[in-house]
N, C-alpha and C positions, 0 to 999 in steps of 0.2 A: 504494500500500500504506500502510496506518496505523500501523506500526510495522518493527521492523527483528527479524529472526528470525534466529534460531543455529541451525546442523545441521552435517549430516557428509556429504562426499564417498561416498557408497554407504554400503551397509548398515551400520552400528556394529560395531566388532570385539566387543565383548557381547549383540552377537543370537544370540537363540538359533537361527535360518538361517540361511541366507547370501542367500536371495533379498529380492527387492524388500519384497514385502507383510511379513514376518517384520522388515525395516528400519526400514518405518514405524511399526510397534507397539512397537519398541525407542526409537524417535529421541521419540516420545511420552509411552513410560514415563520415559525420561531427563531430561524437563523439555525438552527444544529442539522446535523449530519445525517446523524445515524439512529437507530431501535431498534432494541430486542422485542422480538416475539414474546407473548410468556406463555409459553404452553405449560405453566407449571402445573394445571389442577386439570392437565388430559390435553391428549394431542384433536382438540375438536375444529378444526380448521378443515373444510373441505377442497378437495384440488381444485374447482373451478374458481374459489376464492385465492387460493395462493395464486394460480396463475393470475390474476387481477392485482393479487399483490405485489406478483413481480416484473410485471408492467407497469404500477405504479411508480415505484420504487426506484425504477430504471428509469423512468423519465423524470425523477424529482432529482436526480443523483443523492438518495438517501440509503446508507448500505446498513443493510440488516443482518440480525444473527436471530439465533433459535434460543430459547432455555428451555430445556428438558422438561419434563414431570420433577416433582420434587420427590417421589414416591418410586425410587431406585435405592437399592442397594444390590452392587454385582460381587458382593462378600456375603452371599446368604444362597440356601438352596430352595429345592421343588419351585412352588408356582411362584412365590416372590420373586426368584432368579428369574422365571419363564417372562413376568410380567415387566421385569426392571427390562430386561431384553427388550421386549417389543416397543416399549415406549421409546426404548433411546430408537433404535428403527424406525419407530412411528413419524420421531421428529424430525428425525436427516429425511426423512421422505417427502413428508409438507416442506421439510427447511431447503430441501433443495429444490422442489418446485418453485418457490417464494425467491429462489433467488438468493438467498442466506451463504452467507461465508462461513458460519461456526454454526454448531450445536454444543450449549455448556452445559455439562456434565455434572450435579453432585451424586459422586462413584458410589458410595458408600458408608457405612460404619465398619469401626474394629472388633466389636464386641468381644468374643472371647479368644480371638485370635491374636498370635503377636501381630505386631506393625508388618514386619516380612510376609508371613504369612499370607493378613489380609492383601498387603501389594503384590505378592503370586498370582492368588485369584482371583482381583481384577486385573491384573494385567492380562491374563489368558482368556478371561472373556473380553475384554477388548480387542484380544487378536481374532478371537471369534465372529465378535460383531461386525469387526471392519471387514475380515473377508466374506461376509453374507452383504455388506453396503458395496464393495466389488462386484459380486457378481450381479447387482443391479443397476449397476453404473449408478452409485449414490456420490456423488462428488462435491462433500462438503467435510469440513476438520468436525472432529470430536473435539472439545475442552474440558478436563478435566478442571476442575474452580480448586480453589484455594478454601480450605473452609474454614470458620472461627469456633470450631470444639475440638478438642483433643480427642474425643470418642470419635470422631470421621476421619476420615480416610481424606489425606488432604492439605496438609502441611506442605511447605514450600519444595520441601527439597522431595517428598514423593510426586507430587506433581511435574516438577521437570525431568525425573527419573523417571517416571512413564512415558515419557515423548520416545521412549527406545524403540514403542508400539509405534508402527509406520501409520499416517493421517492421525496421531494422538499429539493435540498442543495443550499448552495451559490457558487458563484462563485467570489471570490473577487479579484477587478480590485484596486492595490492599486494607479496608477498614478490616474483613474478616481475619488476616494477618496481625493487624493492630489488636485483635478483640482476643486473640488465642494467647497473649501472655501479659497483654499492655504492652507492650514493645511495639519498635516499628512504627514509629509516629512524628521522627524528624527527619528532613531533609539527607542526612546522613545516613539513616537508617534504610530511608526506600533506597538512594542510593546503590546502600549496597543489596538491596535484593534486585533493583535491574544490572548490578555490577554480575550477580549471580546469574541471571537468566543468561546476560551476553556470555559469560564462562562454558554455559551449560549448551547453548543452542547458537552460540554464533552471533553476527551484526543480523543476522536474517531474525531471529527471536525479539529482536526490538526494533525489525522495520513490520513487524505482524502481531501484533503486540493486539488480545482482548484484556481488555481490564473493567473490571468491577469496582465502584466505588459509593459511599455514603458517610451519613453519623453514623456511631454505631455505639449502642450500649453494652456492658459486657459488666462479666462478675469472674469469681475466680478460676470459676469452670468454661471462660470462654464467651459468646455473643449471645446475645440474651433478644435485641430488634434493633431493627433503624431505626436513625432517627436522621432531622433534619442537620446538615452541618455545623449549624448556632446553637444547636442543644446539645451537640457532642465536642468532646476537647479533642474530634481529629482534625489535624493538620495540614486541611485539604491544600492551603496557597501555599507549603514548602513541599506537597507530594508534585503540584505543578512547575514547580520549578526542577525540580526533577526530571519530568517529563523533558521541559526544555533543553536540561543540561545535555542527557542521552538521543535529542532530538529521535524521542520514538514516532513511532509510526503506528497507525492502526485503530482501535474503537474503544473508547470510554462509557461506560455505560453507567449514569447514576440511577441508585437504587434507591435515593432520600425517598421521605413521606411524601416531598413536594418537588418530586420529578423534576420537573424542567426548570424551575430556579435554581435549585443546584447544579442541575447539570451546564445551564449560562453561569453561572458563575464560575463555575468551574471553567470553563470555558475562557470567560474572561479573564480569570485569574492568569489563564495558561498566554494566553494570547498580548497580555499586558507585561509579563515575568521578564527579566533579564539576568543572563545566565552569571 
């Protein structure tokens, strides 16, 4: 990607819909880039609507990504494995008709397994998955998210270690990041985790860069909900400067309460910053 785009986690709370197509004519009028889909509560999007949306989409130059069902775990067996399965399928399916460049992933829980362990077996259903999105000519990245609880499957560094799975990138959430220890909240600290990403994955890992972003409330066990950026103590206009320093590339997605103010500010923060 040749630059780095701003947008909002689903439709903008100032659309005048609530559906898809009504989102992207808002996220357009509003000066931003990009939206994610949110198929998180079910993949109900029908094909005759994605291809609408990604004609839309294409002529507004607004680039979209997919979010998964939230209701995946590929660290578990019988029907929950069957079902964690088809949904992520379900979504690279609408998400590549739509037009989408990612589908974000939250993989799993640890439960009773070590950390290795549960990263065995998602990673071998990942390799699963993707070679069934092969044989359908599914042409869209998986992203594995960043998550803010120590019980998930998720953490910085399993994240970029699963990229070894071929079409498997990250998707990094840095409030989620922030919310898993209070760490990770100054200019220094994101730093070094896109110092980490470029280590892991090359200058190409920060010119294709998904990132997740918001407030976020947390306790000692980790993220608890979003909240708007002025009710949270993160550190959004030193995560922006960031951005600039690494001059990344690719899609920001805020996840605040209040979608698209954050996500212009953010925006503006980025686009006003000096490195």
């Amino acid at each position: 990607m040749e630059e780095l785009l701003f947008g909002t986690a689903g439709t903008p709370i100032s659309s005048n819909g609530t559906d898809s197509l009504s989102g992207i004519k808002r996220v357009h009028e509003l000066g931003l880039g990009c939206m994610e889909l949110e198929f998180v509560r079910g993949v109900k999007m029908r094909e005759d609507t994605a291809r609408k949306v990604r004609v839309l989409a294409k002529k507004l130059y607004i680039g979209l990504s997919v979010h998964a069902p939230y209701y995946i775990n590929l660290n578990s067996e019988g029907e929950t494995l069957q079902k964690s399965r088809e949904r992520i399928l379900n979504s690279a399916r609408i998400g590549h008709i739509c037009g989408a460049g990612s589908v974000v992933i939250h993989a799993g829980f640890i439960q009773k397994n070590s950390r290795h362990d549960a990263y065995e077996k998602i990673k071998n259903e990942l390799i699963q998955i993707r070679e069934q999105m092969d044989s359908e000519s599914i042409n869209i990245a998986l992203r594995i998210e960043t998550m803010g609880r120590i019980s998930q499957f998720g953490n910085l560094d399993e994240v970029l270690d699963i990229t070894e799975v071929t079409g498997i990138l990250p998707c990094i959430d840095f409030s989620h990041l922030h919310a898993l220890y209070g760490k990770n909240n100054s200019r220094e600290e994101f730093s070094d985790i896109l110092t980490n990403i470029e280590t892991k994955l090359g200058r190409n890992g920060l010119d294709n860069m998904h990132i997740h972003v918001s407030g976020i409330e947390y306790t000692s066990k980790g993220e608890k909900k979003h909240l708007e950026f002025e009710a949270s103590d993160f550190k959004y206009k030193e995560l922006a400067q960031s951005f600039l320093e690494f001059n990344i590339k690719g899609i920001v997605i805020c996840e605040s309460p209040n979608l698209e103010i954050d996500a212009l500010k953010l925006k503006k923060e980025f686009e006003d910053s000096t490195v």
